[in-house]
N, C-alpha and C positions, 0 to 999 in steps of 0.2 A: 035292766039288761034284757035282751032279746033271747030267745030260746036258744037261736044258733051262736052265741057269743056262749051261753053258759055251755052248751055241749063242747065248742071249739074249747073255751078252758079246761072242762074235764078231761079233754084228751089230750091236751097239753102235761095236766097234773097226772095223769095215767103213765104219759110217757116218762116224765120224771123219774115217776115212783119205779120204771122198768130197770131204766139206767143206773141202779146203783152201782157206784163201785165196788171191783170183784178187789177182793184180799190180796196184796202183793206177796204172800206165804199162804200157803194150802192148810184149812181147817186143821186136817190129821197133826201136820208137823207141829201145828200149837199144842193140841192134843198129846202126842206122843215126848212132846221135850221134858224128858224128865230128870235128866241129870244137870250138873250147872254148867256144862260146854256149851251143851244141845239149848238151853235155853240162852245161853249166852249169844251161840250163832242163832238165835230165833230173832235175838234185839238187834244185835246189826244187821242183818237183811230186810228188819223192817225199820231202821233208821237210815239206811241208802236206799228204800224202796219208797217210801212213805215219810218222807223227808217233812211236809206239810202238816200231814197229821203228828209225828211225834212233836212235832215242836206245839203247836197246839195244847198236847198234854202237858206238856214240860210247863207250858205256860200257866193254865189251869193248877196246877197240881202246888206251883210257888205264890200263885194267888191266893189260893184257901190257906196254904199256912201262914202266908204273912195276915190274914184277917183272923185268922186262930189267934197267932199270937198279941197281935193287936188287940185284940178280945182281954185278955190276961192283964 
């Protein structure tokens, strides 16, 4: 590769790494939910916000226990 192909890439991978998605809930509120309402309204606004990622987890989280138990 050519020197301006590597620099073009790393500024591609620079801008990536800029563009992270921002939280559809504010740090503090995850932070401060300490009763089980306040946490309860924490998971629905990030299951109607973040619809993509909760299921994700959902998905992960039923994968490792069916390999647990499989395990057994």
């Amino acid at each position: 590769m050519s020197d301006d192909n590597n620099s073009e890439l790393d500024k591609i991978k620079k801008e990536l790494k800029e563009k992270k998605p921002k939280l559809a809930v504010p740090k503090e509120f995850m932070d401060n939910a300490k009763s089980y309402d306040e946490k309860q309204s924490l998971v629905q606004i990030l299951t109607e916000k973040e619809k993509g990622r909760v299921i994700l987890i959902v998905k992960s989280l039923l994968s490792d226990a069916v390999k647990k138990r499989d395990k057994k």
